[in-house]
C-alpha positions as CSV (number, residue, x, y, z in Angstrom):
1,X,35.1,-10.5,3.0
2,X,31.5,-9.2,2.6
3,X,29.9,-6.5,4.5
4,X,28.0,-7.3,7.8
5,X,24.2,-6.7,7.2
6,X,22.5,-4.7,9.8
7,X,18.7,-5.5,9.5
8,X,16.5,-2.1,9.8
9,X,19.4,0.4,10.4
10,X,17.5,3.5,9.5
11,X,20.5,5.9,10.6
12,X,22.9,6.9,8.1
13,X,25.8,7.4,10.0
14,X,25.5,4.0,12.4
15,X,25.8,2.2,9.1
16,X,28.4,3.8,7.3
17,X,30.4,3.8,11.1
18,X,29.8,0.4,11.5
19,X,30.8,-0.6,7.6
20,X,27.8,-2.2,7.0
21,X,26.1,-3.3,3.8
22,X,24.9,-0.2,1.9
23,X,24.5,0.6,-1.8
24,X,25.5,4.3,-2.4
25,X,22.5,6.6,-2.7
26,X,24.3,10.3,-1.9
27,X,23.7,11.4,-5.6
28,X,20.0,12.1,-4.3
29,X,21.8,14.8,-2.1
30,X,23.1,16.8,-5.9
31,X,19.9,15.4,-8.2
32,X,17.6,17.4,-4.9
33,X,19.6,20.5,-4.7
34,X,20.2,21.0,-8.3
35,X,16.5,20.8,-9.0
36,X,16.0,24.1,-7.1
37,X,12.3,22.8,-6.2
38,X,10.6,24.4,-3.2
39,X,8.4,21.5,-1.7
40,X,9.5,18.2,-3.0
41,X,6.4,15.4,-2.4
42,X,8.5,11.7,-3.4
43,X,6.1,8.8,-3.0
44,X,7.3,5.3,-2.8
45,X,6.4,1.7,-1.5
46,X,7.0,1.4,2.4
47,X,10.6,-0.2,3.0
48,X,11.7,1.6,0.0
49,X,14.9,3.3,1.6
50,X,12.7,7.0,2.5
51,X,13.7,7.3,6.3
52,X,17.3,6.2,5.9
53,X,17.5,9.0,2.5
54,X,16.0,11.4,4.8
55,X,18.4,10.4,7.9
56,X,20.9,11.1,5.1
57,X,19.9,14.2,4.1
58,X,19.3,15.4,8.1
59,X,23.0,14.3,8.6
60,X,24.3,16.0,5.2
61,X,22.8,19.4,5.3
62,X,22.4,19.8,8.8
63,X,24.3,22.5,10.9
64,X,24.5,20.5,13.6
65,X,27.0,18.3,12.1
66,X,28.8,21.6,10.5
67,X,32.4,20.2,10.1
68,X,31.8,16.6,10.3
69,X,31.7,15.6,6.9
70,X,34.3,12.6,7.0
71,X,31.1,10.2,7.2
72,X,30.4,11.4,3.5
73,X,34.2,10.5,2.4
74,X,34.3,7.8,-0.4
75,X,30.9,8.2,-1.3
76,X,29.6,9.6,-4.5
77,X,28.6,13.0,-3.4
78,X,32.0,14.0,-1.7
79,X,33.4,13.8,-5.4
80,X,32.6,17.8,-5.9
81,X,34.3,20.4,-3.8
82,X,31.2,22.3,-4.4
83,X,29.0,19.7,-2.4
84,X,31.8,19.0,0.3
85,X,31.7,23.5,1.1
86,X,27.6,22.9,1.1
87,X,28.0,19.7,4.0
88,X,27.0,21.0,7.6
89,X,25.7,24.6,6.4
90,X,21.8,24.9,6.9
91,X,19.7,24.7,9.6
92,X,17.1,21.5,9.4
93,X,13.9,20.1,11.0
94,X,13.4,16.4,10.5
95,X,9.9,15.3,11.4
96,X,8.4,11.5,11.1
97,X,4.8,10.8,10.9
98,X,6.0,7.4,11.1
99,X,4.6,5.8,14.2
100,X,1.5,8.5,13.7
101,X,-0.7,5.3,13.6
102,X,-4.2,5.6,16.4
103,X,-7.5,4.0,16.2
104,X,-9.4,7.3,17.3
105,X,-8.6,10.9,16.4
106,X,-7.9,12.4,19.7
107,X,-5.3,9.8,19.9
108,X,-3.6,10.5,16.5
109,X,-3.4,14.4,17.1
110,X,-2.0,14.0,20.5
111,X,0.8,11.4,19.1
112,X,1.5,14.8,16.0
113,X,1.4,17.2,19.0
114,X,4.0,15.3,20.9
115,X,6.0,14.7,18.3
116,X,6.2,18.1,17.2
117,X,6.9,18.9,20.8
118,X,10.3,16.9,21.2
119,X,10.9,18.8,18.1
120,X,10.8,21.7,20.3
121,X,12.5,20.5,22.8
122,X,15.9,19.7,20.5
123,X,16.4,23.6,19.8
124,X,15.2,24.3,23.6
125,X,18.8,26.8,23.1
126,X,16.5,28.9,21.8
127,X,15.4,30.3,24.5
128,X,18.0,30.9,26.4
129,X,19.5,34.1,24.7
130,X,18.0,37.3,23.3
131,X,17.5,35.3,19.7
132,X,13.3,35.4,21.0
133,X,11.1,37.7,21.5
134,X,9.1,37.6,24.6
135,X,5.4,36.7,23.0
136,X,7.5,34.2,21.1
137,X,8.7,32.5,23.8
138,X,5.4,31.8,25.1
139,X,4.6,30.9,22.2
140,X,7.3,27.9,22.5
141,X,5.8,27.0,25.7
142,X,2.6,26.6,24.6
143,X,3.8,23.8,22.4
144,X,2.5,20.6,24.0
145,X,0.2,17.8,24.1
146,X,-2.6,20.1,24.8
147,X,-2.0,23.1,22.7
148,X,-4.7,24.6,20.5
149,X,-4.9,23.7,16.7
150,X,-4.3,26.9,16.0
151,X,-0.9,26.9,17.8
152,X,-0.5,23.2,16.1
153,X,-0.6,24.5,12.8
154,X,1.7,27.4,13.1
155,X,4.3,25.3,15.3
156,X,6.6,24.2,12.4
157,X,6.4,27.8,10.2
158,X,7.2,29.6,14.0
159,X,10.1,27.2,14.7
160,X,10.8,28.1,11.4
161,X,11.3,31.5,11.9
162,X,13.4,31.2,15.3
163,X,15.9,29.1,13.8
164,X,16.3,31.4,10.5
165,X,17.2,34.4,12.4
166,X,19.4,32.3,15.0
167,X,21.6,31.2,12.0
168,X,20.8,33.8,9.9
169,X,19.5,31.3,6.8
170,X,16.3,29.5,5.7
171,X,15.6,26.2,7.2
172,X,14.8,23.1,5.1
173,X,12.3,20.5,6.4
174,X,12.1,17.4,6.1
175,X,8.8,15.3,7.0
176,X,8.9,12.0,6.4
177,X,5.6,9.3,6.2
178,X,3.6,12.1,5.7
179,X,0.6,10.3,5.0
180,X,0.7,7.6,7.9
181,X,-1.9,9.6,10.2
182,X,-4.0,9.9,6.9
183,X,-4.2,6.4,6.1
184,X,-5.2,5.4,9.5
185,X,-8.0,7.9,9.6
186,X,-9.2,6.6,6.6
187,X,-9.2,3.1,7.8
188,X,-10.5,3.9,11.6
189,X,-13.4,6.3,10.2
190,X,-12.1,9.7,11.3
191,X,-10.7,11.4,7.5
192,X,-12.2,14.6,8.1
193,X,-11.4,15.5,11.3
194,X,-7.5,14.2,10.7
195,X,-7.6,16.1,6.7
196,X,-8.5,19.6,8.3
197,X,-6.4,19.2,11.1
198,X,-3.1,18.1,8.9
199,X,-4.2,21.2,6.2
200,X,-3.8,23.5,8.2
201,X,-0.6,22.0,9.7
202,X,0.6,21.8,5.9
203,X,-0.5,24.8,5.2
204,X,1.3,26.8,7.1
205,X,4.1,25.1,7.0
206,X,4.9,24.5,3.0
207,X,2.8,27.6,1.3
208,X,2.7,30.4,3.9
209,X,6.3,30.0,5.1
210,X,9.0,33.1,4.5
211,X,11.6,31.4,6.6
212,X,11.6,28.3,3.9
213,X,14.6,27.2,2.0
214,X,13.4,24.1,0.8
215,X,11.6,20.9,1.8
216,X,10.9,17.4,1.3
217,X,8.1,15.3,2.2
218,X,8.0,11.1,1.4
219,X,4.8,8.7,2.0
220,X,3.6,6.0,-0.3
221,X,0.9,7.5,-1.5
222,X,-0.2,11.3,-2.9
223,X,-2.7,12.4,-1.5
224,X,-5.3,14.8,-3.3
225,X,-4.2,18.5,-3.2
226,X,-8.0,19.0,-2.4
227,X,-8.0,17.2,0.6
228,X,-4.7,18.1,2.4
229,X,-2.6,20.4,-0.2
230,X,-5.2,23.4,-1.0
231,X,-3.4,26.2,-2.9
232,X,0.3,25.2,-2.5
233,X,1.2,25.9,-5.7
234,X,5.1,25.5,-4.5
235,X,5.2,21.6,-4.6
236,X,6.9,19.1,-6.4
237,X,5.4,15.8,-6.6
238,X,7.4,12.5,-7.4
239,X,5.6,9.9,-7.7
240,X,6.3,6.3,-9.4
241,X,5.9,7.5,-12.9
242,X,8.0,10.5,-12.6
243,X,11.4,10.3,-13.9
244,X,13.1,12.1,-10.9
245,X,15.1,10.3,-8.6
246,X,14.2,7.1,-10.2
247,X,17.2,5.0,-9.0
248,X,17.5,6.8,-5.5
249,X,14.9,4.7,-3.5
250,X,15.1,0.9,-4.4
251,X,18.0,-1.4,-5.8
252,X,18.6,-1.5,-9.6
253,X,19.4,-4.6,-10.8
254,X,23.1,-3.8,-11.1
255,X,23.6,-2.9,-7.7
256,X,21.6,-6.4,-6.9
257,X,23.6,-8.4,-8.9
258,X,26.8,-6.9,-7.9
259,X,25.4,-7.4,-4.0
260,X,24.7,-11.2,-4.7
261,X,28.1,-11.6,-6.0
262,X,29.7,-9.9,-2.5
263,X,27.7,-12.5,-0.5
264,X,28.0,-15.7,-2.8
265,X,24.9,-15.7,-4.1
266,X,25.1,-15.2,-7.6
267,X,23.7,-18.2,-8.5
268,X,19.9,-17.4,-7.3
269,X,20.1,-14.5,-8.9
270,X,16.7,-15.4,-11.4
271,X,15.1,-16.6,-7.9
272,X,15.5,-13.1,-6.5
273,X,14.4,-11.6,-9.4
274,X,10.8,-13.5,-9.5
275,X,10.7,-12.8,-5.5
276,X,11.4,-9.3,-5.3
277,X,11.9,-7.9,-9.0
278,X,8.7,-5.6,-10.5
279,X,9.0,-2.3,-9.7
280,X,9.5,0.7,-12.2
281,X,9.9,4.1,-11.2
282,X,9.9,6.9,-13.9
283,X,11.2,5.3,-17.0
284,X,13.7,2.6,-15.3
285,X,12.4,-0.4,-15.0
286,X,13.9,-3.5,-12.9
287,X,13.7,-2.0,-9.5
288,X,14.1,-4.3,-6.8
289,X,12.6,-3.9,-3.0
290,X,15.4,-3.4,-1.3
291,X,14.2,-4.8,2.2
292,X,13.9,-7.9,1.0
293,X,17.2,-8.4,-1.0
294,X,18.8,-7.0,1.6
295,X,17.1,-10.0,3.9
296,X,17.5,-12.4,1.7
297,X,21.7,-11.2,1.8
298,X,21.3,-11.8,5.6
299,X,19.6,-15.0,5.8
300,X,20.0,-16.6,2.2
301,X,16.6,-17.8,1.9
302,X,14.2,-16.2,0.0
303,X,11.2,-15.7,2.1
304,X,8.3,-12.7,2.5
305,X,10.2,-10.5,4.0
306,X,8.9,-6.9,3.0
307,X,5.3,-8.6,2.8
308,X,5.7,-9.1,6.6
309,X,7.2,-6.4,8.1
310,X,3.5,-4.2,9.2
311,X,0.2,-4.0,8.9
312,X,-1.5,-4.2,5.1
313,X,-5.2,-3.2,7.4
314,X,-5.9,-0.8,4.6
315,X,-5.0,-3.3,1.5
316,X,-7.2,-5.7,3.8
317,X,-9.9,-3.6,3.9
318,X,-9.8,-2.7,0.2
319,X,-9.9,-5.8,-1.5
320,X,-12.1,-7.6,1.1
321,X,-15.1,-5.2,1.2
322,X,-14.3,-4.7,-2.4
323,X,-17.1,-4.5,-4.9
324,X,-17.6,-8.3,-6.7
325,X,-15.7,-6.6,-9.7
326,X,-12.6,-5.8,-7.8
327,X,-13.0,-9.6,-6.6
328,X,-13.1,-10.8,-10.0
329,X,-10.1,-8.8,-11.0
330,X,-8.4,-9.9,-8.1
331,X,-8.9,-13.3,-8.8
332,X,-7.6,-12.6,-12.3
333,X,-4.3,-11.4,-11.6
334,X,-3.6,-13.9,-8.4
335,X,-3.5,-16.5,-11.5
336,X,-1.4,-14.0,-13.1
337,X,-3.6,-12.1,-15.3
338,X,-3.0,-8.4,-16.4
339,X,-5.9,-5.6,-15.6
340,X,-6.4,-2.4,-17.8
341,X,-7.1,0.4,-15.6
342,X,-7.6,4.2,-15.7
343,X,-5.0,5.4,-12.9
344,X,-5.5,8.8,-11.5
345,X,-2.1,9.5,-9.0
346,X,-3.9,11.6,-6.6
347,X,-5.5,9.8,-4.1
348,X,-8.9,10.4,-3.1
349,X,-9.8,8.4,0.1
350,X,-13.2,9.3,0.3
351,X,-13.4,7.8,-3.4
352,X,-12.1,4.3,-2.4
353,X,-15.1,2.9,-1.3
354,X,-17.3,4.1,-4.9
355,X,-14.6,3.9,-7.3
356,X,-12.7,0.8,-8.3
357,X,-9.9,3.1,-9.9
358,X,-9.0,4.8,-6.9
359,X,-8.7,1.0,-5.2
360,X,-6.2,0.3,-7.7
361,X,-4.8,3.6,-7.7
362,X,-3.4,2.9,-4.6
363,X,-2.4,-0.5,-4.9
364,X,0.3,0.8,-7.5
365,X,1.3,3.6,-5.2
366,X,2.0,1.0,-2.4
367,X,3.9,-1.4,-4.5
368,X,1.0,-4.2,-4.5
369,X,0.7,-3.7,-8.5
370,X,3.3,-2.8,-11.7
371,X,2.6,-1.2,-14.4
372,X,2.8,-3.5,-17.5
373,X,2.4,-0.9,-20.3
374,X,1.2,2.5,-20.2
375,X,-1.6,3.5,-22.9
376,X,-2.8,7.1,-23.6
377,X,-6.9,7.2,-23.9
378,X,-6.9,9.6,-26.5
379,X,-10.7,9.8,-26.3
380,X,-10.8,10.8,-23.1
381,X,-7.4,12.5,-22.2
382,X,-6.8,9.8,-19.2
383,X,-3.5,7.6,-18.1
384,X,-4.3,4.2,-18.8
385,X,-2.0,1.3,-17.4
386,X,-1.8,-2.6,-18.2
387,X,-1.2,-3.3,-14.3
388,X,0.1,-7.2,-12.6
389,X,1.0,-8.6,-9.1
390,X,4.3,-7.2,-8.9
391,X,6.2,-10.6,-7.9
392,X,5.7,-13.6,-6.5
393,X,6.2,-12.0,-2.8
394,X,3.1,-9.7,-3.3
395,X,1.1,-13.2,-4.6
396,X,2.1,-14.5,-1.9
397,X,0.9,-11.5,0.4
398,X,-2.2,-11.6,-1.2
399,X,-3.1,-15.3,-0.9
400,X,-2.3,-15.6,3.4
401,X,-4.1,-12.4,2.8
402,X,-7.6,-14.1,1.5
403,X,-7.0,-17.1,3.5
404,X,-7.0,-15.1,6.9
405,X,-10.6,-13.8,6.4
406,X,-11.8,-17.1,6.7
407,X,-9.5,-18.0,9.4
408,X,-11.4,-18.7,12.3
409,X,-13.5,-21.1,10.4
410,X,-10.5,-23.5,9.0
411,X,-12.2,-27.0,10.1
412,X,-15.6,-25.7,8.8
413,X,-14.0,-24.7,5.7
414,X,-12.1,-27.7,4.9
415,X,-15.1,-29.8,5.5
416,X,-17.0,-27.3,3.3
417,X,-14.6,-27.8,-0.1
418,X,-14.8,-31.8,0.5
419,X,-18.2,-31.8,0.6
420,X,-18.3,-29.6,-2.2
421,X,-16.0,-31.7,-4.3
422,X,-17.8,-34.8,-3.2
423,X,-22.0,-33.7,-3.5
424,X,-22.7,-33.8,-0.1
425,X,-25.1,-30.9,0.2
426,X,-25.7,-31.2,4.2
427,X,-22.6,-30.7,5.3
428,X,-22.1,-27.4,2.9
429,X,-25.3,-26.0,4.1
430,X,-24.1,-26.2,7.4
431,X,-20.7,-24.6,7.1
432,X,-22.1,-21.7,4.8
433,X,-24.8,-20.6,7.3
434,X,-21.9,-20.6,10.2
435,X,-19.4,-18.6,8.5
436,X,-22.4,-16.1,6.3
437,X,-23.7,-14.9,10.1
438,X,-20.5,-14.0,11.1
439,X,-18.7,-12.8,8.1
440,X,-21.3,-10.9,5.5
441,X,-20.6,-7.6,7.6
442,X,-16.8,-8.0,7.5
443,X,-17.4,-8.7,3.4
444,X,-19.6,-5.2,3.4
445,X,-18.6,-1.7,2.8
446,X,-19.0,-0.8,6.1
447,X,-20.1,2.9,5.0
448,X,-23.5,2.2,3.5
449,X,-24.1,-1.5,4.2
450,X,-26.4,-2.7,1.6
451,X,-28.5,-6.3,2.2
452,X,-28.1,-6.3,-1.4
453,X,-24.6,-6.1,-1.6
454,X,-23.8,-8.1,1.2
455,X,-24.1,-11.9,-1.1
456,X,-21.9,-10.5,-3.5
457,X,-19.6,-9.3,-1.5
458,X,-19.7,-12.7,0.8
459,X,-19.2,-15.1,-2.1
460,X,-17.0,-12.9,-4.7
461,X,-14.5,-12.9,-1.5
462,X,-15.4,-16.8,-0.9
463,X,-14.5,-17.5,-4.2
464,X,-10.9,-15.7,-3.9
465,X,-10.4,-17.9,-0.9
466,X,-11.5,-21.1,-3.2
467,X,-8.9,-19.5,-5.7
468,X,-6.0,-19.5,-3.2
469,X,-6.1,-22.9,-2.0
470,X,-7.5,-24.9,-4.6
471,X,-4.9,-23.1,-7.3
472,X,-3.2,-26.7,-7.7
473,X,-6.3,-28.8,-8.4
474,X,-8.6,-26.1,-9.9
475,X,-8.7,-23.5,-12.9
476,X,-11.3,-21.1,-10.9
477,X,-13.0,-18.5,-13.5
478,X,-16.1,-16.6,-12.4
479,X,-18.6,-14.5,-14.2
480,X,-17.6,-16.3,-17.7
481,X,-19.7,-16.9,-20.2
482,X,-20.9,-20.0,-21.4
483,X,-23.4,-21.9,-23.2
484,X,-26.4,-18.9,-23.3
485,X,-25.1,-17.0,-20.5
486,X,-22.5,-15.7,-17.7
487,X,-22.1,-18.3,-14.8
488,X,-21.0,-17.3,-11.2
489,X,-18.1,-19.7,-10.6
490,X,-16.5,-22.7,-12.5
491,X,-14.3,-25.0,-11.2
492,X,-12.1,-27.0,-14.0
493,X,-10.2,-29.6,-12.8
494,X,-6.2,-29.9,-13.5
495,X,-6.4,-33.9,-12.9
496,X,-8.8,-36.0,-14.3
497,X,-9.7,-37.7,-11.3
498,X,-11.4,-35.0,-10.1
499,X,-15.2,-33.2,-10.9
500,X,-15.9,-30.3,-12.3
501,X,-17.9,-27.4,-10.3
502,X,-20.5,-25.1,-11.2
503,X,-22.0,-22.5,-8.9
504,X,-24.9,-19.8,-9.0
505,X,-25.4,-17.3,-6.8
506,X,-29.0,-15.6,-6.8
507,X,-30.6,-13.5,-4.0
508,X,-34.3,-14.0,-2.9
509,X,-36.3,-12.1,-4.4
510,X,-39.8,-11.9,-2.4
511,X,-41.9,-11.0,-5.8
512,X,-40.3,-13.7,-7.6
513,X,-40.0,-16.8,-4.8
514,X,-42.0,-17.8,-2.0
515,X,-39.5,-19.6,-0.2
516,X,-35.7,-19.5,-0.5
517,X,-36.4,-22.9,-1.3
518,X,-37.9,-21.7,-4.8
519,X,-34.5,-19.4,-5.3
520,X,-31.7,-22.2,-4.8
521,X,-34.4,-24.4,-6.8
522,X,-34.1,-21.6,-10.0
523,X,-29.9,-20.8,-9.2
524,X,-29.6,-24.2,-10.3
525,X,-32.4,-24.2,-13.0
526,X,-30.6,-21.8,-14.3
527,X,-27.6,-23.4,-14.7
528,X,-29.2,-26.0,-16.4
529,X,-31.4,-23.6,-18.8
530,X,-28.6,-21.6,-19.9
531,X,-26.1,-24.7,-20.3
532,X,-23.2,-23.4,-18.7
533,X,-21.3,-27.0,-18.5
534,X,-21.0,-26.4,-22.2
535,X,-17.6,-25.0,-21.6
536,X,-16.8,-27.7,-19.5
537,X,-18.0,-30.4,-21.4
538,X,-16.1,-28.6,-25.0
539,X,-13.0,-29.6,-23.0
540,X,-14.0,-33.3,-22.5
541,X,-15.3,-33.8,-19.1
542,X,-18.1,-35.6,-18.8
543,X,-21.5,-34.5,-17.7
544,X,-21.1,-37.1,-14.9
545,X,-18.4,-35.5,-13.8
546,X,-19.9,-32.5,-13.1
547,X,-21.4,-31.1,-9.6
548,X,-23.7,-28.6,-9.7
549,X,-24.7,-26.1,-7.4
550,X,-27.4,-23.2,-7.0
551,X,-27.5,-21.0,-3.8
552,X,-29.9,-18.8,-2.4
553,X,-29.5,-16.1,0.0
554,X,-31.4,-13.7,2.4
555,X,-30.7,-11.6,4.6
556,X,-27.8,-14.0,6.6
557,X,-29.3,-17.1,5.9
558,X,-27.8,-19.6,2.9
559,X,-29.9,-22.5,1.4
560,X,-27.8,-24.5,-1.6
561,X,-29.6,-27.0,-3.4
């Protein structure tokens, strides 16, 4: 009879109790401690298996279940008398930055400080015998919402400290979503209040810490030692390329396989593959997310589970505000194209709004892309990847994604691409006016908006939402060339029924045109002058089958002729 599944268990002991579904990832526990590494950074995708490993790990090496070790019996660690002696024997603090997630800074470092104060509170024992000093217990009642950074920073090296001498060995920590409150700065506009503020937490805690056995910190993404990790030469960082603990967060395909088989679902094994197949970490490829499968085992339909399950605000934000090339590769790889990138691991947020690397940087780390093949740039001594769409999910993900920015202007939009398809010229005018004046700010950086940048912002991400829904009729290419030049957007029809559709894009430019009338009027001279239906027309549609359009912007306001 197959296991029951429990559906976001994230403690390792209520699912092993219970005898729910779980595939056995306790040799983590050896492949950690035989490394002998001081800090440990692992990065993987969100609903990757990190909290319930570091639940594990809480529950394995904790003192606080000293002699409890039964809930290990069966499983792969509790093979080696040498790792059953080492069960229950160190003291631990397990921190999450999990829920660390505020709009304003004052409210992300009160959510830390509370956090870290229940911390306190847990070993509250301590300050009941003689195991404190009497400046060190005021120094655990200052611990609270309202304590100084000063006291913030030092709070996890002190408690440190109290608990090594009241069990007379080093503590290991374990802080978990590390980077959540980064993120979130980075999205909301405070980064360098929240980067000080967690270096000097970090700090503390991970380089200037006697009382430290080991640690271990997860996120999805690693962030620059510059910004967060200044001179801690003690750490360790895992990321998706590194070969350590490659098989301990995700599902191989083995263990997915022999999973479908427990539930009776063997048979859809190739559909689960294209769904939730893609990832590789280190040098094993054929990782599977494991939120997902284990969804799909539940429910037995496949479905977007993992795509679903919270907030992609800073995906969102990267590929709509996106410069018009990360729009056009984008659009490449939602028709399942491949993009050759330089990647550099260490995230730099203040980079992600100049530097298209660093956007895709950090669409590997989160699981949006896979790495096709690696090439070494010999020339220049950089990591250079052939990256895709992971699976279908993540297309998927991306396309409600691109649809949702034009949302609240469905009817408008729908009227827009009939008219379009059909000639009618009116009717687009007046839907491109309504949505440019409210969306060309949402399309802009936001940091240094640019009047110049706005248009190509607006209609790169326009054309992404043309990609998405017309991907059945249409073969959308942009900035191709053709006949004496590079045209904006193409439109090749799949039946032929339909017309073709060729747009330019120019901006007014007041030395050049008098009126915006004059710009639209040369967009779509141009496309005549430089003959960009030759393309079309080489594949046998005919000229009359062709609609042609130029636009002209300025400022907010759209004319297209």
């Amino acid at each position: 009879m197959a296991r029951t599944v429990g559906i976001g268990i994230q403690s390792f002991e209520k699912l092993i109790q219970n005898g729910y579904f779980y595939i056995d990832k306790t040799d983590f526990i050896k492949e950690w401690w035989e490394s002998g590494d001081d800090v440990t950074l692992i990065t993987r995708p969100r609903r990757f298996g990190k909290t319930l490993n570091m639940n594990m790990m809480e529950r394995f090496f904790s003192v606080a279940y000293a002699g409890r070790g039964e809930i290990f019996e069966g499983l792969s660690i509790w093979k080696e008398e040498k790792y059953r002696k080492l069960q229950g024997t160190c003291p631990v603090i397990f921190l999450s930055f999990a829920d660390m997630k505020a709009s304003t800074f004052s409210l992300a470092r009160e959510k830390i400080c509370m956090a870290i104060q229940k911390l306190y509170s847990r070993f509250d024992f301590l300050m009941a015998g003689r195991t404190l000093k009497e400046e060190e217990k005021n120094f655990f009642r200052r611990v609270s919402l309202e304590m100084t950074d000063s006291t913030a920073a030092g709070a996890l090296r002190e408690l440190a400290c109290y608990l090594s001498r009241y069990y007379g060995r080093d503590v290991i920590i374990l802080l978990d979503e590390y980077d959540t409150p980064l993120q979130e700065a980075w999205v909301y506009g405070y980064w360098k209040e929240m980067s000080e503020f967690i270096r000097g937490l970090f700090n503390s805690t991970f380089k200037t810490n006697p009382y430290l056995e080991r640690a271990i910190m997860t996120g999805i993404t690693r962030v620059s030692k510059e910004s967060i990790f200044s001179d801690l030469n003690n750490l360790e960082v895992v990321t998706a390329t590194s070969e350590k603990y490659e098989s301990c967060f995700g599902f191989t395909e083995e263990e997915v396989w022999e999973a479908l088989q427990e539930y009776g679902l063997y048979d859809q094994r190739q559909k689960v593959k294209d769904w939730y197949d893609g990832f590789t970490f280190g040098k094993t490829e054929a990782i599977y997310n494991p939120w997902s499968v284990i969804n799909f085992l539940d429910k037995k339909r496949l479905s977007m589970y993992w795509a679903n399950t919270s907030s992609n605000s800073l995906v969102n934000r990267l590929i709509r505000r996106g410069s018009r090339e990360i729009k056009m590769e984008m659009e490449n790889l939602l028709k399942g194209g491949v993009l050759q990138t330089w990647i550099d691991e260490q995230i730099i947020f203040e980079q992600l709004d100049s530097r298209t690397d660093a956007v895709w940087s950090l669409l590997l780390a989160g699981g949006y892309l896979k790495v096709r093949r690696y090439l070494m740039d010999e020339e220049w001594g950089r990591d250079t990847y052939e990256l895709a769409l992971t699976n279908r999910e993540v297309r998927f993900l991306f396309g409600q994604m691109i649809d949702g920015w034009f949302r609240d202007f469905v009817p408008e939009y729908n009227d827009f691409v009939k008219a379009m398809l059909t000639g009618d010229r009116k009717a687009m005018n007046g839907y491109m006016n309504k949505v440019a004046m409210a969306t060309f700010s949402y399309f802009d950086s936001g940091i240094k908006p640019s009047k110049e940048s706005e248009p190509e912002r607006f209609y790169h991400g326009f054309v992404l939402g043309l990609t998405v829904d017309l991907a059945d009729r249409y073969v959308i290419t942009s900035n191709r060339e053709s006949g004496y030049g590079r045209y904006d957007v193409v439109l090749e029809p799949k039946r032929q029924e339909d017309c073709a559709v060729i747009m330019e894009f120019k901006v007014r430019d007041p030395g050049e045109e008098k009126t915006l009338e004059e710009t639209a009027k040369e967009a779509l001279a141009q496309i005549e002058r430089k003959k960009y239906e030759a393309a079309l027309t080489a594949k046998g549609i005919a000229p009359g089958q062709i609609q042609k359009y130029g636009f002209a912007f300025e400022g907010k306001t759209v004319l297209i002729r």
